[in-house]
N, C-alpha and C positions, 0 to 999 in steps of 0.2 A: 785419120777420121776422128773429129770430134762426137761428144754425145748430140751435142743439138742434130746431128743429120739422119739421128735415130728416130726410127717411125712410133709415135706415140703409142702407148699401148691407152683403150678404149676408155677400158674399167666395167664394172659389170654391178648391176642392182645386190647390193648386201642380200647371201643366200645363208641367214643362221640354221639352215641345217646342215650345208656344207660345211661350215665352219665347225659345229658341234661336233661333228663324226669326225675330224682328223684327229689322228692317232699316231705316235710313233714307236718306233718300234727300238725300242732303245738299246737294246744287246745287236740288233742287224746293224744298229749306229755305230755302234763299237767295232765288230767284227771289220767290218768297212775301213776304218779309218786306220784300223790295227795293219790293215792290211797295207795301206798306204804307205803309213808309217816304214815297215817294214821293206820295201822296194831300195835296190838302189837307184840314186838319183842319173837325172842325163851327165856324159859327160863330154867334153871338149867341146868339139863346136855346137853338137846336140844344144850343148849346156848354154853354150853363151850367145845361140840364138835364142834359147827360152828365157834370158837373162834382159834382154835385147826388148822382147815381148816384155815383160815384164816394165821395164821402162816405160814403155808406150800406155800401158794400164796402170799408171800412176797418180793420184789426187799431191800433186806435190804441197803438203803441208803446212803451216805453221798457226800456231791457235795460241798463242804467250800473250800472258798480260802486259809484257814488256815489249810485244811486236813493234815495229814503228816503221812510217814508209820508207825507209832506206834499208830495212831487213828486207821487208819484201819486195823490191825492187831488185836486192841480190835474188831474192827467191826467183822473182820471176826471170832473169837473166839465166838461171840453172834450170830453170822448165823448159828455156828455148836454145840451151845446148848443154845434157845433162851429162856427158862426158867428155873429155880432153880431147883435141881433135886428131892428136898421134892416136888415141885408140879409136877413135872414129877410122881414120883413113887404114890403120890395123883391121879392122876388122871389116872395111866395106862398104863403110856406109858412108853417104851423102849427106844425110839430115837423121835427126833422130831429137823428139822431145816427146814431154811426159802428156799426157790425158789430161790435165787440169791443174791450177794451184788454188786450192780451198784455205778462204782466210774468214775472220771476223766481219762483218757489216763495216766497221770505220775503216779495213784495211782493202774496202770494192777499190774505190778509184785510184788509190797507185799502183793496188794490181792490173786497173782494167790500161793504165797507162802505161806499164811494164810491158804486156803482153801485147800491145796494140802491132798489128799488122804481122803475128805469128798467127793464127789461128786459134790459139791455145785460148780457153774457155775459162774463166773465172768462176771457183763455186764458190761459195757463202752458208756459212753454217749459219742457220737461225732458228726463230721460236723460242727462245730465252734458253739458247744449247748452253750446257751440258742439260740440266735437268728438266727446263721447258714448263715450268712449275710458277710463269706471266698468266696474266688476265688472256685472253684467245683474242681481246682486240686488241691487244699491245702486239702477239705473235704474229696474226694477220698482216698488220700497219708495218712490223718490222720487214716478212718477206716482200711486201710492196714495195720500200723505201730502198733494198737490195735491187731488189729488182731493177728500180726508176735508176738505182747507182750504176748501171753493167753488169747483174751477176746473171750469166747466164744458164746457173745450175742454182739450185737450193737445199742443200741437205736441211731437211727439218728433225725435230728428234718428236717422240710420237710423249702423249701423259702416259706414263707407266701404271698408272692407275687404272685405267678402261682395262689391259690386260689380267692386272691382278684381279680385278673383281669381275670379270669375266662378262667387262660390259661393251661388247662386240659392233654394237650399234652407235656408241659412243664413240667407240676408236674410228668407225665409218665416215660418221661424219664429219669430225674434226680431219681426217685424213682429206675429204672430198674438199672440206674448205681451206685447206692448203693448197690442194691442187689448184684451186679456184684463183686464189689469190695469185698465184705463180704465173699465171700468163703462157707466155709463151716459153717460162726460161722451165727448165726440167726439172724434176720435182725427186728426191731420193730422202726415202722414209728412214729415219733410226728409228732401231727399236730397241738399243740397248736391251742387247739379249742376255748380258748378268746381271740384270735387274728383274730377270721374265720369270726366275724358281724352276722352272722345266722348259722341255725340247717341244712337250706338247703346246705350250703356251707361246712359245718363237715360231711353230708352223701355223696355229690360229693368226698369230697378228701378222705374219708373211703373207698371208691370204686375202685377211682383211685391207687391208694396204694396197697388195694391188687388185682386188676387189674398186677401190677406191680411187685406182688411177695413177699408184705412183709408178716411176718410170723408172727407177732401182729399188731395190730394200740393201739396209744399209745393218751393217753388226751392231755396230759400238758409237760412240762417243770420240773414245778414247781416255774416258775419264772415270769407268766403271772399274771397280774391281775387278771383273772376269772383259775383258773386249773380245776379239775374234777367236775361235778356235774353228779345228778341223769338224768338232762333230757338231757345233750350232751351225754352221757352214752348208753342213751335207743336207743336215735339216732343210734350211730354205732353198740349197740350189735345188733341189728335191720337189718343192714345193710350188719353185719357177717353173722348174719342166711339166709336172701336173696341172699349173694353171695353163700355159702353153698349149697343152691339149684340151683341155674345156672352152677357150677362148680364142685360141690363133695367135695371140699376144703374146709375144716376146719383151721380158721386164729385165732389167739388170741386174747383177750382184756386184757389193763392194763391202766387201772386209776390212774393217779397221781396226786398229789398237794393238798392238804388241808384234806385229809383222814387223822383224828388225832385220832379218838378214835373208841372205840368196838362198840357201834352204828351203825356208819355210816360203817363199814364195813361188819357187819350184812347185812345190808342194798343192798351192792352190791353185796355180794354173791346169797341174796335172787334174787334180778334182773337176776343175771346171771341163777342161777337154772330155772327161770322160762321163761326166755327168750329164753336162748338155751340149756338148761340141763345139767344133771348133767355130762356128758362130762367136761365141761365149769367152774367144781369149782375143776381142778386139777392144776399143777405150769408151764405144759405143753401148757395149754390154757388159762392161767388165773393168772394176777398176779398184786398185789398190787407193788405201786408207795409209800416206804413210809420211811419215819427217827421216827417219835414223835410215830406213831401207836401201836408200840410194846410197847412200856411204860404201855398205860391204859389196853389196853387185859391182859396185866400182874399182872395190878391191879384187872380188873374183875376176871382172872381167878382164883386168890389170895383169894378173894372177896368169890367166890362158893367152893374153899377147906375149908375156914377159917370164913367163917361167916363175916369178918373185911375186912375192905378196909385199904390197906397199904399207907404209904406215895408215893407221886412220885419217889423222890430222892432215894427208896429201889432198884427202877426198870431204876437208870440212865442209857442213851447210853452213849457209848463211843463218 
């Protein structure tokens, strides 16, 4: 199941008093996460079905200024068979690809030509990504021009400005005329949450956002200092479930920047299952932010057919 088959969430009139009043509770953040931390992980086949899932909730990456359509045309040829086919028929499976390959605006059309007749979805980072610090009719014009390219997804990154200064209605409406611009193709807000200073400031702009219509809220960049962690994470899956019940809307989550190995994505799946269920660990609601990640699940998963752990370089990206 791709994200396009996901039922839009509405969006809801900007309520600055709802927004005002969220609070978080930042030691309950901790204690939460501590606790997580501390669990042992799934293991054996537990493991390398949740390994499996994890695939499937994949944004398979690449964002280089050195991209070129022959890299991503390997990319895309690894989003539509992301593991070796002895560990495929080892472990059962018939088909298996990742959730999306998210590239630059010049890199739509040999993705969208890569992927043509898999299913798999094309995102496109724009709005002048990483920092989005363009005139609003250059950013506009841009997710238009994606769009008109194939990208069926739009990661946008939100001004980090509107949150710092606490200007809520700002963030609204630039968020609304993203959505506007995007069409039909899916809309996932960045809010570079190491750029927000606090957790209170990442559940305001989570709100506001999908207040606004987006159809994920997204971490990172990838290009901040701080990108995903567990406790801005819990913050907004938090945040998703709360709006959920004020509205019936069901919004995304996708975590990006520093998710490198099968641990740590253990790890969010688990959060997600338990924060807002198993809804929440399909590619429709749930998607990894990633380049390096597929490599080690490759190895772990290598690992539980074969007893051996393989080298990195067996498992290079393109």
């Amino acid at each position: 199941m791709t994200m396009t088959s996901h039922f839009r969430p509405g969006g809801m009139p900007l309520d600055l008093s709802l927004v005002e009043s969220v609070r978080v509770n930042q030691p309950a953040v901790r204690r939460r996460i501590d606790s997580l931390n501390a669990r042992r992980s799934q293991k054996k086949d537990w493991q390398a079905a949740w390994l499996v899932k994890a695939i499937q909730c994949m944004d398979l990456t690449t964002l280089a200024g050195d991209d070129t359509p022959g890299r991503v045309a390997r990319l895309c040829a690894k989003a539509r068979q992301p593991l070796r086919r002895d560990l495929m028929a080892a472990l059962g499976l018939d088909a298996l690809q990742t959730g999306a390959v998210c590239v630059y605006h010049e890199m739509i059309v040999p993705a969208v030509r890569g992927l043509q007749g898999s299913g798999i979805p094309v995102a496109a980072v724009s709005t002048a990504f990483p920092a989005g610090l363009s005139s609003m009719e250059t950013k506009l014009r841009e997710i238009e021009l994606s769009v008109q390219d194939g990208a069926q997804e739009i990661d946008i990154v939100i001004s980090r400005r509107h949150v710092l200064t606490q200007d809520w209605a700002g963030l609204y409406d630039e968020m609304k005329a993203y959505r506007a611009a995007c069409g039909e193709a899916h809309v996932k807000a960045i809010l570079a949450t190491g750029d927000l200073q606090t957790l209170d400031n990442v559940a305001k702009a989570s709100w506001v956002c999908m207040m606004a219509g987006a159809d994920f809220i997204k971490t990172s960049t990838g290009k901040e200092g701080v990108n995903a962690t567990l406790d801005v994470s819990l913050v907004m899956v938090r945040a998703i479930r709360d709006y959920q019940a004020l509205t019936g809307d069901k919004v995304g989550y996708k975590p990006a920047g520093g998710i490198a190995t099968a641990k740590m994505a253990l790890q969010y799946l688990t959060l997600m299952k338990e924060e807002l269920g198993n809804d929440w660990l399909q590619p429709d609601l749930f998607r990894f932010g990633a380049s390096s990640l597929l490599t080690d699940i490759e190895r772990q998963l290598e690992h539980h057919v074969t007893g051996s752990y393989s080298a990195a370089h067996r498992h290079a990206m393109p």
